[in-house]
C-alpha positions as CSV (number, residue, x, y, z in Angstrom):
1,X,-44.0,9.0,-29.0
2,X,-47.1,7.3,-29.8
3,X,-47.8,3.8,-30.5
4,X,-48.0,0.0,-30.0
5,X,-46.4,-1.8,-27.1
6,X,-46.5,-5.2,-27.5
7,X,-44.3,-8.7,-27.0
8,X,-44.0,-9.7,-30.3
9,X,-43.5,-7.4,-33.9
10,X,-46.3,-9.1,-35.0
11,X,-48.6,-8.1,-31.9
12,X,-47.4,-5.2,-32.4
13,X,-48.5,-4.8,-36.0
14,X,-51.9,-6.0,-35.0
15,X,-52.2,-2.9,-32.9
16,X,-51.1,-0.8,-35.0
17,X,-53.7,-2.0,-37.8
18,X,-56.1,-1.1,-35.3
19,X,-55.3,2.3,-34.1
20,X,-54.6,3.9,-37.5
21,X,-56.5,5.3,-40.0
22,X,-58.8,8.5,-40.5
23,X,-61.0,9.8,-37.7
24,X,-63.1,12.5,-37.2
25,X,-61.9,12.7,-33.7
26,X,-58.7,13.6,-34.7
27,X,-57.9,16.6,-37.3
28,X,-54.6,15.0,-37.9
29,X,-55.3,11.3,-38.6
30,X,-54.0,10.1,-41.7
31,X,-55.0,7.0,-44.1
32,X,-51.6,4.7,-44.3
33,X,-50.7,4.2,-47.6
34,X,-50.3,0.3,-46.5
35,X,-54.1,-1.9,-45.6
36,X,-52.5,-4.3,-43.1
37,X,-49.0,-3.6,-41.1
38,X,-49.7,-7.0,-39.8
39,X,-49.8,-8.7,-43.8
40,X,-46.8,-7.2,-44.3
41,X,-45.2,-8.5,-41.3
42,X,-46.6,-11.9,-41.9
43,X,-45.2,-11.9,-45.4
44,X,-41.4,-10.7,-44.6
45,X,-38.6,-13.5,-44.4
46,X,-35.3,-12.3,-44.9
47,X,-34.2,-8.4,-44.9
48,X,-33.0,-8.7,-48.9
49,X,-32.4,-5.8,-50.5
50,X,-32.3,-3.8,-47.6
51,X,-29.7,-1.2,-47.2
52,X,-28.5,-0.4,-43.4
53,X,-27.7,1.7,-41.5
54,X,-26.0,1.6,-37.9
55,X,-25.1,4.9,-36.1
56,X,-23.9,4.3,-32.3
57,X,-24.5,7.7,-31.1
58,X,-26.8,9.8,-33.0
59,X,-27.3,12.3,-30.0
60,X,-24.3,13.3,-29.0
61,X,-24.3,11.9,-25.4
62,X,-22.4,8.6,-25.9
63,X,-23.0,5.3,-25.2
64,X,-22.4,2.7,-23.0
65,X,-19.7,0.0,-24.5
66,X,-21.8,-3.1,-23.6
67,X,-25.0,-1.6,-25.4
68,X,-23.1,-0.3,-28.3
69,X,-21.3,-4.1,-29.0
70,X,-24.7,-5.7,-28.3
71,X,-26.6,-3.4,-31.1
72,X,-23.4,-3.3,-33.6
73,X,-23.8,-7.0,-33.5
74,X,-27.5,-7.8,-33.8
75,X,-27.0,-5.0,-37.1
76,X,-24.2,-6.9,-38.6
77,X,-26.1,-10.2,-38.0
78,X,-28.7,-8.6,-40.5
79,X,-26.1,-9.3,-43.2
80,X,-26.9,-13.1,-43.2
81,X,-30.8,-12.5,-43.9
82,X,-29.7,-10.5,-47.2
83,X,-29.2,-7.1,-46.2
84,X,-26.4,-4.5,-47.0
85,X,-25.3,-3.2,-43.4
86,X,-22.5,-0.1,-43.2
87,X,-21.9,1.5,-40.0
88,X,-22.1,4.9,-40.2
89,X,-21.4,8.3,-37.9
90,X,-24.6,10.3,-38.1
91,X,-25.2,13.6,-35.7
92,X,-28.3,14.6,-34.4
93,X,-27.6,16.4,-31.6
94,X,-28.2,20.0,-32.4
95,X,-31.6,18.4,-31.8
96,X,-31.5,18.3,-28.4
97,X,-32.1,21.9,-27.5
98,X,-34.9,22.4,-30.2
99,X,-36.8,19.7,-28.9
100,X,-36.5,20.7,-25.3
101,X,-38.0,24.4,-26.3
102,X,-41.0,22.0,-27.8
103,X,-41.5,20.4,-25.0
104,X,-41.5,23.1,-23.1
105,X,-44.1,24.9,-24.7
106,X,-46.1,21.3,-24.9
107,X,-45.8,20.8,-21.4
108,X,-47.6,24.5,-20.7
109,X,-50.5,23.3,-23.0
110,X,-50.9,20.0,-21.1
111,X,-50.9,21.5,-17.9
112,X,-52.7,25.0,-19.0
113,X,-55.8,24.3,-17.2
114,X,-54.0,23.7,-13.8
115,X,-51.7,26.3,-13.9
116,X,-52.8,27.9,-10.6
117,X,-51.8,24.6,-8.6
118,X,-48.1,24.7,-10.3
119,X,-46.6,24.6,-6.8
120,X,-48.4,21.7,-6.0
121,X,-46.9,19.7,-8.7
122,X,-44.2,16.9,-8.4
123,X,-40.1,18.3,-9.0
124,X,-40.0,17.1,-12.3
125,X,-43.5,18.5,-13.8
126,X,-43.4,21.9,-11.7
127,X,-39.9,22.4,-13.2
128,X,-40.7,21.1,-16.8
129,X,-44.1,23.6,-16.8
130,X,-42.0,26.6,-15.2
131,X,-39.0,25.7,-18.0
132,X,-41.9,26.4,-20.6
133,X,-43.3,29.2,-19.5
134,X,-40.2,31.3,-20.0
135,X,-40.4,30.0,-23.9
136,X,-41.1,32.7,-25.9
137,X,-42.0,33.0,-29.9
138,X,-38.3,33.9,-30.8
139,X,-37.1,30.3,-29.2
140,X,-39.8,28.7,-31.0
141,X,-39.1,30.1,-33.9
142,X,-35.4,29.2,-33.9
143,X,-36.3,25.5,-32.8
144,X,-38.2,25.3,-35.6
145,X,-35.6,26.4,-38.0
146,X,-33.3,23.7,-36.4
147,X,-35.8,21.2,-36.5
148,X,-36.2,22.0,-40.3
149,X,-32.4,21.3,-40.8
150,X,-32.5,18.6,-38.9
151,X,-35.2,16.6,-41.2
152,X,-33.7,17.7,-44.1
153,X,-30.8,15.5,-42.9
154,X,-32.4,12.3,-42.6
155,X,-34.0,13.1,-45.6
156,X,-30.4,12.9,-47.0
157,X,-29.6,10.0,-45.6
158,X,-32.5,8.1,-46.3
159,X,-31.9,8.6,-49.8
160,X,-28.9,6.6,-49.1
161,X,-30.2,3.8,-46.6
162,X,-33.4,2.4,-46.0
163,X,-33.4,1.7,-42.6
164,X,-31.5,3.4,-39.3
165,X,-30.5,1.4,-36.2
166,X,-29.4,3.0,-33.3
167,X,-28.9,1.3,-29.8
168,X,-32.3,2.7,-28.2
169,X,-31.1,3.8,-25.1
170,X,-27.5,4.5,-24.3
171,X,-27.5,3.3,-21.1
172,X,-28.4,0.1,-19.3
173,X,-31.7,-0.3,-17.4
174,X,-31.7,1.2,-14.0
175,X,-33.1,0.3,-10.8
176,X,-36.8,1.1,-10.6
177,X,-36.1,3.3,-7.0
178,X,-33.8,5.6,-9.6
179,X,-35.7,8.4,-10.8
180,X,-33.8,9.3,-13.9
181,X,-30.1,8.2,-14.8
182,X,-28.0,11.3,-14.2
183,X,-24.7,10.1,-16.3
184,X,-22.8,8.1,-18.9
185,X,-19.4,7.1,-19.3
186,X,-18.8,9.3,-16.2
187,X,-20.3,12.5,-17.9
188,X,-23.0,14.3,-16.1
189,X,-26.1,14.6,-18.4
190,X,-27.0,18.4,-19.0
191,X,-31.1,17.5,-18.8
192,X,-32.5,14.5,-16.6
193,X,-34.1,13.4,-20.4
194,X,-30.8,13.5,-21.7
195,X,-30.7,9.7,-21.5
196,X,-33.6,9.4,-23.5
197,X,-32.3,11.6,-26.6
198,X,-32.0,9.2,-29.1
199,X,-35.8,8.6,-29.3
200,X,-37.3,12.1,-28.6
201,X,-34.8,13.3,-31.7
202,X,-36.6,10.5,-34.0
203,X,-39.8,12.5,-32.4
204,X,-38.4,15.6,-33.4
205,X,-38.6,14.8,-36.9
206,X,-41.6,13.2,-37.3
207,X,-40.5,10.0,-38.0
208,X,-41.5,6.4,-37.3
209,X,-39.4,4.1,-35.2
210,X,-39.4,0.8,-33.3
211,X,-37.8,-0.7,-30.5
212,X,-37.0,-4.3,-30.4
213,X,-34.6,-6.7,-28.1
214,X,-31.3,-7.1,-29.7
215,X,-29.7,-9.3,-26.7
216,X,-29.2,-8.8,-23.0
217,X,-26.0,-7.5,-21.0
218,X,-23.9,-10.0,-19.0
219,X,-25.6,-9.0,-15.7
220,X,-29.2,-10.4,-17.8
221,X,-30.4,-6.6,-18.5
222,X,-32.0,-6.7,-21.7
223,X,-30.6,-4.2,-24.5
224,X,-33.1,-2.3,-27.0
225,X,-32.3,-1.4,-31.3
226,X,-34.0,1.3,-32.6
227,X,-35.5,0.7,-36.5
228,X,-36.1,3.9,-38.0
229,X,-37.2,4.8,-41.3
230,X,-38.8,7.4,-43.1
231,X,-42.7,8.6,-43.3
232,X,-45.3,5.8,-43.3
233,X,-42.5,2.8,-43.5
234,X,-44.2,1.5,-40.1
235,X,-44.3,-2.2,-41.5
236,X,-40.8,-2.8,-42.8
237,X,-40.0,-1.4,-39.2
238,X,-42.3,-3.9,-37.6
239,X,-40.8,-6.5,-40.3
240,X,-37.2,-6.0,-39.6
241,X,-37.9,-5.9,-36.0
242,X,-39.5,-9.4,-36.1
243,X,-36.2,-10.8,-38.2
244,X,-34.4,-9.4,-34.8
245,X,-36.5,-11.1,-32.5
246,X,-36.0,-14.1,-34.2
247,X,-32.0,-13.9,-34.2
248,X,-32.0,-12.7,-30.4
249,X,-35.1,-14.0,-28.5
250,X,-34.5,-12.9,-24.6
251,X,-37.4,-15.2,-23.6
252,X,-40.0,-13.7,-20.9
253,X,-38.6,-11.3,-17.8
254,X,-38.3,-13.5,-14.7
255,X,-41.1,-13.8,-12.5
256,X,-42.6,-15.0,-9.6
């Protein structure tokens, strides 16, 4: 999950100009088939043309019922700057296991040099490194079969719909002394990254996406929408999310 982090789509399109292109210091950089996310940004007014997408629960896990109304609404709203929303059921959560195998295995290769001082590490790492060390080529191989089928869906569906939204985390932020949420809806989580599944599955698949505000909850909490779309469509992400901004600005977190 690499990428820009910034306050505004534009900002973050700026970034993004800047940290893309090809590089000898990585052997999988790629030249965008786009010069200038920011341009593109700058030029986009309405979302004309556009067809939508909106799946509540792509992962499986549910989602809370504030969230869910909040991100239904800011994808319907879409419909007055021209484009063609449908709310749709779309299932990614045979995912979920796949991409827990591959990180796994990742998490062995980040750690590989410090694998004698395993013990020493913090509960979540030292169980993360252990879980993927038991990975073997068999479970790799079968994730990547499921991954496979998995991409080949929103290949599908992209042939239908231009853009996905998807509320970007099902449940509402947590206090910071909370390590990870353990439930939602009153349904244990199988994995502590359970509650992040609707992002790592985008991951999974290789695909670009974008979180942007689409409102806050009643308590002031502010709520995030997921833009995905396929293969090198980074700007019309960053060009959507700036038409979202614009129809639900949260203003700046409260400070001292």
């Amino acid at each position: 999950m690499h990428g820009p982090l910034a306050r505004t789509a534009e900002d973050a399109a700026l970034v993004l100009d800047a940290m893309i292109g090809l590089s000898r210091l990585s052997p999988i950089s790629v030249a965008p088939p786009w010069l200038s996310a920011l341009a593109e940004v700058d030029r986009c007014r309405d979302a004309r043309g556009l067809r939508i997408a909106y799946a509540s629960d792509i992962a499986g896990i549910g989602v809370d019922a504030e969230i869910d109304a909040i991100c239904r609404q800011a994808a319907r709203r879409l419909q007055d700057a021209g484009a063609a929303v449908e709310e749709i059921a779309f299932d990614a959560s045979d995912g979920r296991d796949p991409y827990k195998t591959w990180r796994g295995a990742w998490m062995v290769g980040r750690q590989f040099t410090r694998l004698a001082q395993v013990e020493a590490f913090g509960e979540n790492l030292k169980g993360n490194v252990k879980a993927g060390m038991k990975v073997t080529a068999l479970d790799l191989a079968a994730a990547e079969h499921a991954r496979q089928r998995l991409f080949h869906r929103f290949l599908d569906l992209f042939e239908r719909f231009d853009i996905l939204l998807t509320p970007a985390a099902p449940v509402k932020p947590y206090p910071v002394e909370m390590n990870f949420p353990n439930e939602i809806n009153g349904r244990k989580f199988d994995h502590y990254i359970d509650w992040i599944a609707p992002a790592f599955l985008i991951t999974l698949v290789s695909l670009p996406a974008g979180s942007v505000p689409a409102g806050k909850t009643r308590d002031g909490l502010p709520v995030g929408l997921q833009i995905v779309a396929p293969r090198f469509e980074e700007p019309r992400i960053l060009s959507l999310a700036k038409l979202i901004e614009e129809a639900h600005p949260i203003g700046w977190p409260p400070h001292a």
